[in-house]
C-alpha positions in Angstrom: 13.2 17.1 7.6 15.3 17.8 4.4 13.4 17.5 1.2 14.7 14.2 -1.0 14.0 12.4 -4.0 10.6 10.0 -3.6 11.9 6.2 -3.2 9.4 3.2 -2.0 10.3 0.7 0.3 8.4 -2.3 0.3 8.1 -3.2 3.7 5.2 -6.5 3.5 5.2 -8.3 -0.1 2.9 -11.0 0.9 -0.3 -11.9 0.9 -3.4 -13.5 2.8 -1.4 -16.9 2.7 0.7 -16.4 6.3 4.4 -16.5 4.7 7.3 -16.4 7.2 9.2 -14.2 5.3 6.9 -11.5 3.5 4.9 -9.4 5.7 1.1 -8.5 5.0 1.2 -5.7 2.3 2.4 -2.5 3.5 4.9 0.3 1.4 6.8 2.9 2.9 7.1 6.0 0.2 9.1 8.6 1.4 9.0 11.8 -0.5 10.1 15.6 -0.7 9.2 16.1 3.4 6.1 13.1 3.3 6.7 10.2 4.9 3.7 7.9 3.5 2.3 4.5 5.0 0.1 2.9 1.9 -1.6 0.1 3.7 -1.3 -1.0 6.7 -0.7 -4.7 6.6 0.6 -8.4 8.8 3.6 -7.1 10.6 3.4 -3.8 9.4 5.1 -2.2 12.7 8.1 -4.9 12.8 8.9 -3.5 8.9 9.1 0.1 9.6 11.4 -0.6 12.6 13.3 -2.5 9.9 13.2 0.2 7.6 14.4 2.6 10.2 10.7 4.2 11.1 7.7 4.2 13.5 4.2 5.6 13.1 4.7 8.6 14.8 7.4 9.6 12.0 4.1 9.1 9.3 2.6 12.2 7.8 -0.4 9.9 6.6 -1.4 6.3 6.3 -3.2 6.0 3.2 -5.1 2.5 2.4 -6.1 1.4 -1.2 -9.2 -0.3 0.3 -10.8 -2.0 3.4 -10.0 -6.1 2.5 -8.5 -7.6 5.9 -5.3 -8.2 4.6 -4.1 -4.7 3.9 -5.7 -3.3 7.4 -4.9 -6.3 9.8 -2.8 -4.0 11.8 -3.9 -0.5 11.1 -5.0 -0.9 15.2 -1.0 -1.0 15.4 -0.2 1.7 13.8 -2.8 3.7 15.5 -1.8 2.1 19.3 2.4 3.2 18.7 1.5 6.2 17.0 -0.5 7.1 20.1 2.1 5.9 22.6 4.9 7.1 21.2 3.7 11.0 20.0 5.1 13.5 22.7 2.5 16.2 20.9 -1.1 14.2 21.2 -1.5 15.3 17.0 -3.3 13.0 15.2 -3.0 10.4 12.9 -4.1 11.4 9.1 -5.5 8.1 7.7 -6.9 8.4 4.4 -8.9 6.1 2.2 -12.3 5.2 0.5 -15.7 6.0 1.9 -15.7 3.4 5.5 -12.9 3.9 6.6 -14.2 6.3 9.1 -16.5 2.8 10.5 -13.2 0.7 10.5 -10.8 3.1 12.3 -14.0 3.4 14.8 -14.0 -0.4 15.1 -10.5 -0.3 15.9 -10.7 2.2 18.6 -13.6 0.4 20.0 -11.5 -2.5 20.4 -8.7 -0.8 22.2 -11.1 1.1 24.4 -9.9 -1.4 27.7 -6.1 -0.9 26.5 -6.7 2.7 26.5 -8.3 2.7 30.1 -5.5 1.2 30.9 -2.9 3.3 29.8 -4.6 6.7 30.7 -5.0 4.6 34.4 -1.6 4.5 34.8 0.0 7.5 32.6 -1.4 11.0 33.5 0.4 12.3 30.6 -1.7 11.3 28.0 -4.1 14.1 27.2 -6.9 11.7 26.1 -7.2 8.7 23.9 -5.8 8.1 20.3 -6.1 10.7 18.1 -7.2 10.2 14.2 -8.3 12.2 11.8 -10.2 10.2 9.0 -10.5 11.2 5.6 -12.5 9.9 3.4 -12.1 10.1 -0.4 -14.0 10.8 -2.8 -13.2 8.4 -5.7 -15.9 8.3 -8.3 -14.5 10.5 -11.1 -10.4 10.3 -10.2 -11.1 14.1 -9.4 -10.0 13.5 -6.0 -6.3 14.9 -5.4 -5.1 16.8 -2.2 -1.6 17.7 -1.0 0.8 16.5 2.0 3.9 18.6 3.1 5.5 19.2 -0.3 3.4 16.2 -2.1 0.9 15.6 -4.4 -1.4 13.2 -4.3 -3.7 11.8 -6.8 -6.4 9.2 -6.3 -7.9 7.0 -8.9 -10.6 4.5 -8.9 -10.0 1.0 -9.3 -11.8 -2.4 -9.6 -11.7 -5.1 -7.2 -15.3 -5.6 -7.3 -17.0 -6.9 -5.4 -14.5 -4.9 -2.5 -15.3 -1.4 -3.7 -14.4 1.6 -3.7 -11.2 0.8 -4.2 -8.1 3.5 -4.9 -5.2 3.5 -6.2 -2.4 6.9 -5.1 0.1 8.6 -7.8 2.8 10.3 -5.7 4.6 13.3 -6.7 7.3 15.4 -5.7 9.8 17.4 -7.8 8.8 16.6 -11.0 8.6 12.2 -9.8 6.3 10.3 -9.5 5.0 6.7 -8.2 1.6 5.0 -8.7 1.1 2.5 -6.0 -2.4 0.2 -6.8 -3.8 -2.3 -4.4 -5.5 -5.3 -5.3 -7.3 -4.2 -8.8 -7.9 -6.0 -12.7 -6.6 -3.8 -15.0 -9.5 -0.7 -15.6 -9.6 3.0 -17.2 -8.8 4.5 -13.8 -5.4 2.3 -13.3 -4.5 3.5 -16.6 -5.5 7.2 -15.6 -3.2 6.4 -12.1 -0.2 5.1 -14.1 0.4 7.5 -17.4 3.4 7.8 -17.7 4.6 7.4 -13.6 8.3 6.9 -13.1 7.4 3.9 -10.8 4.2 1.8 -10.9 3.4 -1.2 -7.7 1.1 -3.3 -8.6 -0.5 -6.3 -6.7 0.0 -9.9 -8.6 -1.1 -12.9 -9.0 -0.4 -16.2 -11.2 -3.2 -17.8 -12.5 -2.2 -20.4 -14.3 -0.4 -22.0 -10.5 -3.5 -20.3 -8.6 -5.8 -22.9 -10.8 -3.4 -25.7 -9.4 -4.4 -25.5 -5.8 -7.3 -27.6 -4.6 -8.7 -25.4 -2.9 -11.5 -23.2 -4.5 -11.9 -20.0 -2.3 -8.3 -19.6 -3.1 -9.2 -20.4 -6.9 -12.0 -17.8 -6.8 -9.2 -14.8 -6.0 -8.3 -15.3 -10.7 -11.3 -12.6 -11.0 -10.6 -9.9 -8.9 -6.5 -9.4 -9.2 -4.6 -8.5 -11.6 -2.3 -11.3 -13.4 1.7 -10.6 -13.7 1.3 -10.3 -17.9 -2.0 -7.9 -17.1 0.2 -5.5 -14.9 3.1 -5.6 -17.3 0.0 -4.7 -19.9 -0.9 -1.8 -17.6 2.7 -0.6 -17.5 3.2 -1.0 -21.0 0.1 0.9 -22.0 0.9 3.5 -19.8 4.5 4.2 -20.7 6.0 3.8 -16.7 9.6 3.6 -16.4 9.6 0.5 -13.7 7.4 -2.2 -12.5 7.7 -3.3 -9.1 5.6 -6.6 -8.6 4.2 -7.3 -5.5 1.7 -9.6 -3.2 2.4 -12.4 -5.0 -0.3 -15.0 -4.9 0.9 -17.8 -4.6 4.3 -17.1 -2.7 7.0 -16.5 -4.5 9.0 -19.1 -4.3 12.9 -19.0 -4.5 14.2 -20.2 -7.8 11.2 -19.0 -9.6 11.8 -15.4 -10.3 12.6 -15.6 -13.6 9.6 -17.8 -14.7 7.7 -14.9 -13.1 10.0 -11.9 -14.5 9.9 -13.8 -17.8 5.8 -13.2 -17.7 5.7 -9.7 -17.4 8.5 -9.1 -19.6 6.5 -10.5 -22.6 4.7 -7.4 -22.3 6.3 -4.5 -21.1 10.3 -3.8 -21.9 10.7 -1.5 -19.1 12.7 -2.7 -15.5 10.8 -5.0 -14.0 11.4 -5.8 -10.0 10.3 -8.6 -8.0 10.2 -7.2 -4.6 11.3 -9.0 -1.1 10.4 -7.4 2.2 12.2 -4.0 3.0 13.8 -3.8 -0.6 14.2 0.3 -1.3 13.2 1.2 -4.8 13.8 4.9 -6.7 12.6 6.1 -9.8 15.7 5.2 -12.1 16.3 8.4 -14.6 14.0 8.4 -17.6 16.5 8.8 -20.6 
């Protein structure tokens, strides 16, 4: 595969809330060689046929954290990858300590669809093959590399879900931050310095607090706010801020009230981002 420039494609932009047009949160970051699933979301497979790709042309699936929302169909992913690979290599699946225990629970589950298919297709050498790694993300030290990619992993906080992680992506002198669900804390800022591209999960408190409905009313703590991620991107001196997992939906005719948010804090682009929208690092002047 020819090297390129890095460019994100947000394939899910939703949340928990079932939405018939945003998918569960899922991004697509293709970079240098690397072709890099970050979460693995509600619909997850129908995006990447949208966007032109299928699990078995992933170099890695790497997940922010374990909440149910941004794993619903990592058994997906796993499943095509499996049925579609003509060479039996594995799936690389990256993310905090547990994720060993869920992609076991997820083979577990498909252990009667994989009887099944070894049944009746002798030319499967054996079962679905994943290779788990698990990542150490106490001090940000953690950093490893994929094809021609750097990767950088930094602590966040979504307490009480923890560990958390955050990924700064880099190839060819760009780079993109990509956070999941996080308040604003030392190791986003660490993630973001200076990043040609930060996506950040968001949330709207102030029409949150409107809904009667208080386990939905409980989510204020644990996310960050649109004017805290255009704080974060401010602070850390990113080129673009790509808002995402909007809670609630984004609803059409609204997106300046919510651009209008974060651009009381941070001059920078700011994007709103719809399902399969492609995003690259605009040139830093």
């Amino acid at each position: 595969m020819r090297s390129m420039a890095i460019s994100v494609t947000l394939l899910g932009t939703g949340s928990p809330i079932p939405d018939a047009n945003r998918a569960g949160p899922s991004t697509l970051v293709a970079a240098g060689s690397a072709r890099l699933l970050v979460d693995a979301g509600r619909g997850v497979l129908m995006r990447l046929a949208g966007a032109g790709a299928f699990p078995v042309m992933l170099d890695a699936v790497l997940l922010t954290h374990l909440h149910s929302d941004h794993i619903t169909d990592l058994n997906d992913v796993i499943t095509t990858h499996w049925v579609m690979s003509l060479t039996g290599a594995p799936l690389q699946v990256y993310g905090p300590p547990g994720t060993q225990a869920v992609v076991d629970g997820v083979q577990a589950m498909l252990t009667a669809d994989v009887g099944y298919r070894l049944a009746h297709h002798d030319d499967f050498a054996g079962p679905p093959a994943v290779e788990v790694h698990e990542l150490d993300v106490r001090d940000g030290s953690e950093r490893f590399r994929i094809a021609d990619v750097d990767i950088v992993v930094q602590p966040t906080d979504h307490r009480p879900v923890e560990p958390t992680v955050g990924y700064r992506i880099s190839h060819d002198g760009r780079s993109v931050a990509i956070a999941g669900d996080t308040v604003p804390c030392a190791g986003l800022d660490q993630l973001c310095a200076g990043v040609d591209l930060y996506v950040q999960t968001v949330i709207r408190p102030d029409l949150v607090r409107l809904l009667p409905n208080r386990r939905i009313q409980d989510i204020v703590d644990y996310h960050s706010s649109v004017e805290q991620a255009a704080q974060t991107a401010a602070r850390a001196g990113v080129g673009t801020l790509v808002c995402t997992h909007f809670v609630p939906p984004l609803v059409a005719g609204q997106e300046e009230a919510w651009r209008a948010l974060a651009a009381a804090h941070f001059d920078g682009a700011i994007i709103l981002a719809e399902d399969l929208m492609t995003v690259e690092p605009a040139p830093r002047g």
